[in-house]
C-alpha positions as CSV (number, residue, x, y, z in Angstrom):
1,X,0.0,0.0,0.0
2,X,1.1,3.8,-0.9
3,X,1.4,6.2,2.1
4,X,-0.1,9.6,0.1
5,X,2.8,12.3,0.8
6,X,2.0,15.9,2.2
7,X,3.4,18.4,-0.3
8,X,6.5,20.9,0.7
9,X,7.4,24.1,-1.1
10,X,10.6,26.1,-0.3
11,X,11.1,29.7,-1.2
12,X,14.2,31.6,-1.5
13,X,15.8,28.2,-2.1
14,X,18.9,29.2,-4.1
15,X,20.6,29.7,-0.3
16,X,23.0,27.3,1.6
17,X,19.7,26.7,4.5
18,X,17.1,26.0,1.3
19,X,19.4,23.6,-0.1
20,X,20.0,21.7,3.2
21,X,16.5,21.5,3.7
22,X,16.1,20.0,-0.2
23,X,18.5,17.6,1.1
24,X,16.4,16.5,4.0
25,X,13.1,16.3,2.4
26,X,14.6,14.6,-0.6
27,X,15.1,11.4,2.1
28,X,12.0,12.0,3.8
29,X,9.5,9.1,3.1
30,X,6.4,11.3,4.0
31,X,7.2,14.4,1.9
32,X,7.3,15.2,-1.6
33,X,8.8,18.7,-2.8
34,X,6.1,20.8,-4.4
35,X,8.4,23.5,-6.0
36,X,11.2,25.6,-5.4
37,X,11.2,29.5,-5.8
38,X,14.3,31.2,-6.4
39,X,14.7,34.2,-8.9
40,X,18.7,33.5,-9.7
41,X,17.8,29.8,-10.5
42,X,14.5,30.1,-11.9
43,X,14.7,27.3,-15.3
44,X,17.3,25.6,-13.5
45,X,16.8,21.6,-13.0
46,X,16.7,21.5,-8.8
47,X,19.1,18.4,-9.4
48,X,22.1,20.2,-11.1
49,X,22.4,22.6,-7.6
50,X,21.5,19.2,-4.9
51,X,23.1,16.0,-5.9
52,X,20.6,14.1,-3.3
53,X,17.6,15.5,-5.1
54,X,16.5,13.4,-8.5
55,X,13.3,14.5,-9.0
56,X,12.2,16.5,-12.2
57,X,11.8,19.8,-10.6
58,X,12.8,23.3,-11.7
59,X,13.6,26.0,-10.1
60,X,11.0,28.7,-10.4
61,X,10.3,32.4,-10.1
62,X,7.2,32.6,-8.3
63,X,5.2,35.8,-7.1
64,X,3.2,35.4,-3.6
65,X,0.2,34.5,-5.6
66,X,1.7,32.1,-7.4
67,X,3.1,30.3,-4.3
68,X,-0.6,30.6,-2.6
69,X,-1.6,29.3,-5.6
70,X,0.2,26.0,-5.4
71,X,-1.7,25.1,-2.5
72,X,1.0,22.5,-0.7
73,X,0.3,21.3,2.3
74,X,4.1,23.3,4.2
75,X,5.2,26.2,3.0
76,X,9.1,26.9,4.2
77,X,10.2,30.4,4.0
78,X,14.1,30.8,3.4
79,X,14.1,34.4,2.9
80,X,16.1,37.6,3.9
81,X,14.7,39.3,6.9
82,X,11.8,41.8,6.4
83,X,10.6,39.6,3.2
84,X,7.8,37.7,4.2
85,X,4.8,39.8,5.1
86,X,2.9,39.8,2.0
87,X,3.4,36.3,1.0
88,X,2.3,35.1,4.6
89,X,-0.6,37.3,3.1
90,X,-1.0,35.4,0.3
91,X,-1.3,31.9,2.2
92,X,-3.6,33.2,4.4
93,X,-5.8,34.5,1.7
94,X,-5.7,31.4,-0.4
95,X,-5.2,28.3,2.0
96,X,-4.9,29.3,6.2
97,X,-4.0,25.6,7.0
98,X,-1.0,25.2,5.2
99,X,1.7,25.1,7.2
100,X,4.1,27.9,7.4
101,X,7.8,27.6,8.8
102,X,9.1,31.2,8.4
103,X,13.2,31.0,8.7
104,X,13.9,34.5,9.2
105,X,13.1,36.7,12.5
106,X,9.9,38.4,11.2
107,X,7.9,36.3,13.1
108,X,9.9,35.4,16.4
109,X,8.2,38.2,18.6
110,X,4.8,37.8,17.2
111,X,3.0,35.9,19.9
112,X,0.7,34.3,17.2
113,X,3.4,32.6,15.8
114,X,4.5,29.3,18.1
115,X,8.1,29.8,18.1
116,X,9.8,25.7,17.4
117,X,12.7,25.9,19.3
118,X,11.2,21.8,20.4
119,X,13.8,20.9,22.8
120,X,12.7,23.9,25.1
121,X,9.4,25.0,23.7
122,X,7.5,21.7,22.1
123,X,5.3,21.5,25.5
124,X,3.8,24.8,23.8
125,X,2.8,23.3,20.7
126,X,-0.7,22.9,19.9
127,X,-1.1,22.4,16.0
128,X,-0.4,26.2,15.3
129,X,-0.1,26.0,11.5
130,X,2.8,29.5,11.9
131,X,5.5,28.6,12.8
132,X,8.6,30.8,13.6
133,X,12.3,29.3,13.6
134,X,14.9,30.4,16.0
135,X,17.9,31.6,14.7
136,X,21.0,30.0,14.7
137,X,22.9,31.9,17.0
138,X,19.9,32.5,19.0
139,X,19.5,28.4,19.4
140,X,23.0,28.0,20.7
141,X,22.5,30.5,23.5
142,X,19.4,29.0,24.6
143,X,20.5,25.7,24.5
144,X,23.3,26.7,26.4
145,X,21.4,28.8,29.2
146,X,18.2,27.4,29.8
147,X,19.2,24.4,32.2
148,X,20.6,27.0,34.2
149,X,18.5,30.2,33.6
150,X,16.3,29.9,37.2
151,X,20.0,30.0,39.0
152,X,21.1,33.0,37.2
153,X,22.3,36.1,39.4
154,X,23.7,38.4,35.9
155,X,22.8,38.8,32.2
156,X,24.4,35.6,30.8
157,X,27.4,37.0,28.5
158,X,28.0,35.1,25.3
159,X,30.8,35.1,23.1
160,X,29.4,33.6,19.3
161,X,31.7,32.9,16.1
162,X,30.2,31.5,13.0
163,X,31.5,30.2,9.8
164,X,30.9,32.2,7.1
165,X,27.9,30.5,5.6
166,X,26.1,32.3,8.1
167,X,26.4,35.5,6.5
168,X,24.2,33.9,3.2
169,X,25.3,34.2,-0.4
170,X,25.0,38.1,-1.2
171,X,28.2,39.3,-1.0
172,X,29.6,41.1,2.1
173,X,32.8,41.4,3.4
174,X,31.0,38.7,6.3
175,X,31.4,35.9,3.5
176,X,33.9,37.1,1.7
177,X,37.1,34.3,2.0
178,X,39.8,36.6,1.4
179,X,39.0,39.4,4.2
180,X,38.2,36.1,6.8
181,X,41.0,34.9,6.5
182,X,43.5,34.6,9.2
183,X,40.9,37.0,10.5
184,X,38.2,37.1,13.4
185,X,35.2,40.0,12.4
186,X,33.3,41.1,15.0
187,X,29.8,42.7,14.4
188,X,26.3,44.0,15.6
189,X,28.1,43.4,19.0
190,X,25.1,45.3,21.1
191,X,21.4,45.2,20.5
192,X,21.7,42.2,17.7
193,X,18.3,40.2,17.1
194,X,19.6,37.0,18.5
195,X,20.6,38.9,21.5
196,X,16.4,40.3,21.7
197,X,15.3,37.0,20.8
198,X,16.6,35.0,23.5
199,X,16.2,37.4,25.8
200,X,12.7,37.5,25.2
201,X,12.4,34.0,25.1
202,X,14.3,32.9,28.4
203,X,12.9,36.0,30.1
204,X,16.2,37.3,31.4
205,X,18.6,39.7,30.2
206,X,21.3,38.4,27.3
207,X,24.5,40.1,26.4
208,X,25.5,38.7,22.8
209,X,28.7,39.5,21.0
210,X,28.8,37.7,17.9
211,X,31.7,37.1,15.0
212,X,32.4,35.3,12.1
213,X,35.4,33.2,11.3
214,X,37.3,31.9,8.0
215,X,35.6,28.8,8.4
216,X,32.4,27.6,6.0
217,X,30.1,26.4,8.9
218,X,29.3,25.6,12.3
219,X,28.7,28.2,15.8
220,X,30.8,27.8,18.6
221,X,29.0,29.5,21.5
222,X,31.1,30.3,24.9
223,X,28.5,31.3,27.7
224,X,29.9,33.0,30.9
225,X,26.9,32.5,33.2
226,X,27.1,33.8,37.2
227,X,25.1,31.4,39.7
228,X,23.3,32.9,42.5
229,X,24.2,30.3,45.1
230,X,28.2,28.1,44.7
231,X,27.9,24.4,42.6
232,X,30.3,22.3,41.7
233,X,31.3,20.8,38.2
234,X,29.7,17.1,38.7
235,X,26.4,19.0,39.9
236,X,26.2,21.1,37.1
237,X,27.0,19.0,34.5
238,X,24.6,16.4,35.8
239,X,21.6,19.0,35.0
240,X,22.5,19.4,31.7
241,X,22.4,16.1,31.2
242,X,18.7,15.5,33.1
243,X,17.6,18.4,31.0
244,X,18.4,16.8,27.6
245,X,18.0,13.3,28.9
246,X,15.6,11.7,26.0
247,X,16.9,14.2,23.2
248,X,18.8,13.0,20.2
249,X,19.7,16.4,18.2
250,X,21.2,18.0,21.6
251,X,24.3,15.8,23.0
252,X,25.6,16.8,26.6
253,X,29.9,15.8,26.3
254,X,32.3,16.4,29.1
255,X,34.9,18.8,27.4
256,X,34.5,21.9,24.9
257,X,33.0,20.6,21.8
258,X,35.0,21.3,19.0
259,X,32.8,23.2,15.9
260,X,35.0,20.9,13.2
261,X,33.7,17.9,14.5
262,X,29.9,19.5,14.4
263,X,30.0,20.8,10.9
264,X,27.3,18.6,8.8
265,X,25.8,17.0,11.6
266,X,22.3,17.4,12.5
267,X,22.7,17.6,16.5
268,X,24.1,20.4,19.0
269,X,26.7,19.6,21.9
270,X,27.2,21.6,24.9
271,X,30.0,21.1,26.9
272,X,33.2,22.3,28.7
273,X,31.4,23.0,32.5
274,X,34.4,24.8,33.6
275,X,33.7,26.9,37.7
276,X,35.7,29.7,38.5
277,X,36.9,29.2,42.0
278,X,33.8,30.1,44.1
279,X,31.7,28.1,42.5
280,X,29.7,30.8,41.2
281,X,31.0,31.2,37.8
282,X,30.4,28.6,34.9
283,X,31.7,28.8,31.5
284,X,29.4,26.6,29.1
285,X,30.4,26.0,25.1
286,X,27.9,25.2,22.5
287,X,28.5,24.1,18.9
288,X,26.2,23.1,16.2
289,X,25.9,23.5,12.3
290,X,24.4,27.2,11.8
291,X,22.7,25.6,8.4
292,X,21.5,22.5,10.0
293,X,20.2,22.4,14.0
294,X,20.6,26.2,13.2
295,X,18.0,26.5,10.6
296,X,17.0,23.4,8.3
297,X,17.4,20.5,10.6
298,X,15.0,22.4,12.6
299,X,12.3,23.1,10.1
300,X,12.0,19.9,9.6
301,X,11.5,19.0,13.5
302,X,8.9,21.7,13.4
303,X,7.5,20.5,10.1
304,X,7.3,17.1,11.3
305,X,5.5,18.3,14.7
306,X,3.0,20.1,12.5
307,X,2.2,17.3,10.4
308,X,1.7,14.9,12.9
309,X,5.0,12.9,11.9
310,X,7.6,11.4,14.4
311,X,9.9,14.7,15.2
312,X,13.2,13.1,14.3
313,X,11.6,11.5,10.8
314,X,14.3,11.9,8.3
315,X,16.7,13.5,10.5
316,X,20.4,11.8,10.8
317,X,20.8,11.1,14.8
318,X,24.3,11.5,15.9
C-alpha cells in the first residue's frame, strides 16, 4: 500500500539553508517537494544545484500569488529578513491551514506565531499552523542557558563565532574568504536580534557578542553565566544532562566541543562546564551546524510536529 505524501514548497531556495532543507526532504518518506522558488535559478533543474535531489523539478520564479496558488500542504520560507509579510498574506488569503515555517526573525516576537525551538518549547505546541524558527545563534545561547537560567544572578554573556555560511550568499565582506581569513570579524556586538530573541524568550537579560570566522560552517557558542548560590562541576553537568535526557539532536559531552567535529551534523553539543573558583561562575560551550540544527534541521522538526510525523523523521541522529 502507498502512504499519500504531504506536499512541501521552499522559497528563497537558491541559499545554503534552502538547499539543506532540499537535502532533508529529498530522504524523507512522507514528503514530496512541491516546487522551489528562487529568482537566480528560476529554469534551473533543482538536481544540477542538490546531488541528493533526482526528481524532475525546476527551479522557479514565483510571485506570492503564485506560491498561494500551489496550494502544498508546508510552506518553508528561506528568505532575507523583512521579506515575508505579504506572501504570509498570500497563504492566508488562499489556503490558512497550510503550514508555514518562516526561517527568518519576522515572526519570532509575534506571539501568534508558536516559536519551534522543540527541545525547550514543544510543551507549547498545539497544532499552530505558523511557525517561527529560531535563529542559529539564537538556538545556541538557549540551549546553552536554559538548564541553568532559574539560578542566574547576571545577564548571561556570550561570546558567538560563526562560519561564514552564516552570512548567506550576497556578498559582504562577512562571506567574503579573502578578508576572513586569518581573520576574526566582530559585528552588531550590542542590540543584535539574537541577542532580543533570547532574551525574550528565556525572560532574562542576554549580552551577545557575535563574530564570524574563515571557516564555512558551524557556531561555537562560549557562555559565561554567574550562579546565585556556589555548585560544583559534577552538579552542574549532571543537569545538563537531566535536561536533555531523551533528546537525540542535543548531545551533553564532558569537554569543549569542537565546531570541526559539528560541521554537517544534525545535533548540537554543549560542553566544557568549567567553575571559577567560588563556585559561582560557569563557563558553558555550545556548537552546532548554523545551516543545519541552526536553521533546516530544525524546520523539519517543526514541520514534522506540525504534520503529525515522528519529530526526528528523516533527520540523521548523531
Amino acid at each position: 500500500m502507498t502512504t499519500a505524501k504531504n506536499t512541501i514548497g521552499i522559497v528563497g531556495a537558491r541559499g545554503h539553508t534552502g538547499a539543506e532543507l532540499i537535502r532533508l526532504v529529498a530522504a524523507h518518506p512522507r514528503l514530496e517537494l512541491a516546487f522551489v522558488s528562487s529568482r537566480e535559478l528560476a529554469g534551473q533543474p533543482v538536481r544540477d544545484h542538490v546531488a541528493e535531489y533526482d526528481g524532475a523539478l525546476r527551479y522557479e520564479n514565483l510571485s506570492h500569488e503564485d506560491v498561494a496558488a500551489k496550494g502544498a500542504d508546508a510552506v518553508v520560507l528561506a528568505l532575507p529578513n523583512g521579506k515575508s509579510a505579504e506572501l504570509v498574506a498570500a497563504i492566508d488569503a488562499a489556503k490558512p491551514a497550510t503550514v508555514v515555517v518562516d526561517l527568518s526573525a519576522d515572526h519570532r516576537f509575534d506571539e501568534r506565531w508558536y516559536y519551534g525551538l522543540p527541545e525547550l518549547t514543544r510543551g507549547a505546541y498545539a497544532g499552530q499552523r505558523r511557525i517561527s524558527n529560531p535563529g542559529c545563534y539564537a538556538t545556541a545561547m538557549q540551549l546553552s542557558i536554559a538548564p541553568l537560567v532559574d539560578e542566574l544572578a547576571a545577564p548571561p554573556a556570550c561570546f558567538g563565532v560563526s562560519g561564514y555560511s552564516g552570512a548567506g550568499t550576497t556578498p559582504s565582506d562577512k562571506n567574503d574568504p579573502a578578508k576572513l581569513r586569518d581573520n576574526l570579524m566582530p559585528y552588531a556586538l550590542a542590540d543584535h536580534v539574537h541577542e532580543r530573541e533570547v532574551t525574550r524568550r528565556l525572560g532574562v537579560p542576554v549580552e551577545f557578542m557575535p563574530h564570524v570566522a574563515p571557516h564555512f560552517r558551524g557556531i561555537t557558542m562560549t557562555v559565561n553565566l554567574w550562579l546565585m548560590h556556589p555548585s560544583t562541576r559534577d552538579a552542574v553537568r549532571a543537569r545538563y544532562a537531566s535536561f536533555y535526557d531523551g533528546e537525540p539532536l542535543v548531545r551533553v559531552v564532558d569537554e569543549a566541543p569542537w565546531v570541526s567535529a559539528i560541521a554537517g551534523r544534525h545535533h548540537a553539543e554543549v560542553g566544557a562546564f568549567t567553575l571559577a573558583p567560588g563556585g559561582k561562575r560557569v563557563v558553558v560551550v555550545a556548537t552546532l551546524d548554523n545551516l543545519l540544527k541552526g536553521a533546516a534541521t530544525q524546520a523539519l522538526q517543526n514541520l514534522n510536529l506540525a504534520l503529525g510525523f515522528d519529530e526526528w523523521t528523516a533527520i540523521p541522529r548523531p
